[in-house]
C-alpha positions in Angstrom: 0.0 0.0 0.0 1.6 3.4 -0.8 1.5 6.1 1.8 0.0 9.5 0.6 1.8 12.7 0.8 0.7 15.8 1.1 3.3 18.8 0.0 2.0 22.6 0.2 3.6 24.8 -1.7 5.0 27.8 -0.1 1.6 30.2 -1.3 -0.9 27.7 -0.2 1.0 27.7 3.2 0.3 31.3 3.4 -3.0 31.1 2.5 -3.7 28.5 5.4 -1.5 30.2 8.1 -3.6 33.2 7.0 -7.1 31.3 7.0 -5.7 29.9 10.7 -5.3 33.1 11.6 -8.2 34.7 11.0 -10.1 31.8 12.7 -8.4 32.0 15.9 -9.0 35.6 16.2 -12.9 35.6 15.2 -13.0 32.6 18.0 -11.1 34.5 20.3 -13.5 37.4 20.5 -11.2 40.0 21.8 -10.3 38.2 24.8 -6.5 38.9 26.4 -4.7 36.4 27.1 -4.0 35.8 31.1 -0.8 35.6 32.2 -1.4 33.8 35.1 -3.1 30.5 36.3 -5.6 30.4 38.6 -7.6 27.5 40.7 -10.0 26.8 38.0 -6.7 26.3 35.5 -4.6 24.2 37.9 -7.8 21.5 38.9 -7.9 21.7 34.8 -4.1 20.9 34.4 -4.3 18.2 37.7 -7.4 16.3 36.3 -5.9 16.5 32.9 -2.7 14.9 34.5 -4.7 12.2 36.1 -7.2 10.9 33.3 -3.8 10.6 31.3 -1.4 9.0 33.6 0.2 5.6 32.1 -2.2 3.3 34.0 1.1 0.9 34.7 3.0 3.7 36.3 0.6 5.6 38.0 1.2 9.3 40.1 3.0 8.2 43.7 0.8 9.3 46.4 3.6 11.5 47.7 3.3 13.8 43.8 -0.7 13.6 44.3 -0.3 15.1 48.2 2.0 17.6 46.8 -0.5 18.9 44.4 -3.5 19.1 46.2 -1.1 20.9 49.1 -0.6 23.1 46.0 -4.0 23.6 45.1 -5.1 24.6 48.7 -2.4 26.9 49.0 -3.3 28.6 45.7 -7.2 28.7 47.0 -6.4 30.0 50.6 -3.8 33.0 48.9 -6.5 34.0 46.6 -9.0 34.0 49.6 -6.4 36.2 51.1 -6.2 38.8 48.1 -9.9 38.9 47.8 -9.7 39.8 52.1 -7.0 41.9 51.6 -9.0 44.1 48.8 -11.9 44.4 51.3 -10.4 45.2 54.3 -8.7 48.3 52.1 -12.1 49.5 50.9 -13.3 49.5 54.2 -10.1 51.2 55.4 -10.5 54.2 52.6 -14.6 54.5 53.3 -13.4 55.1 56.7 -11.1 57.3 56.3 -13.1 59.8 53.6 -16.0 59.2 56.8 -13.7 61.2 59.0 -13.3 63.7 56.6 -17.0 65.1 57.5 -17.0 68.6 58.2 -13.6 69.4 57.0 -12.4 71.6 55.4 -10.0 69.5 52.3 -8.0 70.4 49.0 -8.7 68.3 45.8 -7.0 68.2 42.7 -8.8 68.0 40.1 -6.9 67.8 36.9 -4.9 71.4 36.3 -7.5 73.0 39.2 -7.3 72.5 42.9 -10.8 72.6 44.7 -11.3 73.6 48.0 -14.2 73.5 50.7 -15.9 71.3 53.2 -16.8 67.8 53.2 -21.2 67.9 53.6 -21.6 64.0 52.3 -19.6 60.9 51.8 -20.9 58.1 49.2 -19.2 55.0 50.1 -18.7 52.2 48.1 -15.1 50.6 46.2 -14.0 54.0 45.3 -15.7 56.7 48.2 -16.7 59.8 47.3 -16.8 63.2 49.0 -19.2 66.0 48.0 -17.7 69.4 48.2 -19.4 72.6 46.9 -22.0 70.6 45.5 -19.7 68.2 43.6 -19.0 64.6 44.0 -15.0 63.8 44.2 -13.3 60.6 44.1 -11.9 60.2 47.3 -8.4 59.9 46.0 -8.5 63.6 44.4 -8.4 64.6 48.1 -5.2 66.1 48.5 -5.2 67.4 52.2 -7.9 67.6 55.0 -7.7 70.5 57.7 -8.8 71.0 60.9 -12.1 72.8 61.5 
């Protein structure tokens, strides 16, 4: 039986890289590409691992352990970060709280802005309402004391 071959020549290759191309992009959708993995991609990459393991040589217990110790630690830091991100939005709402009543200084592109603090809007990024304009909370360049 004689084998088939296939040769492209060098402008049908660059017609298919081209075609490839253009379908990986309209898949893709505009998405970025991450640069780093998270939980969801590591369980992926570990069950991959498994449900492909030579079934004669299978992954010591000690490698499994390992991973999973891995995984947990991964889980528990990105508990952490997601903590860590509240705890400093509770921090700054706190702080543009105490600002109430005070006199402050906002910069506000090329103008500085000043007056006293009537109303804070909390939330993930405060604001502060001065003259009868909201501020972001981290335009506030100095608070006084009344």
């Amino acid at each position: 039986m004689a084998a088939l071959e296939a040769v492209l020549s060098s402008q049908e290759k660059a017609v298919l890289s081209m075609e490839v191309d253009t379908f990986n992009k309209s898949i893709q959708k505009g998405r970025m590409p991450n640069q780093s993995l998270g939980k969801d991609d590591f369980l992926k990459i570990l069950i991959t691992q498994l449900s492909h393991q030579d079934p004669t040589a299978p992954m010591e217990d000690k490698e499994f352990i390992g991973q999973m110790a891995q995984f947990s630690t991964l889980e528990q830091m990105t508990g952490m970060a997601s903590d860590f991100s509240r705890l400093a939005n509770l921090l700054t709402g706190g702080e543009a709280t105490s600002a109430l009543g005070r006199s402050v200084e906002i910069v506000e592109g090329d103008r500085v802005v000043q007056g006293t603090v009537r109303a804070v809007a909390r939330g993930a990024v405060p604001e502060v309402l001065v003259n009868g304009a909201y501020y972001q909370w981290d335009q506030v360049t100095r608070v006084f004391e009344e």
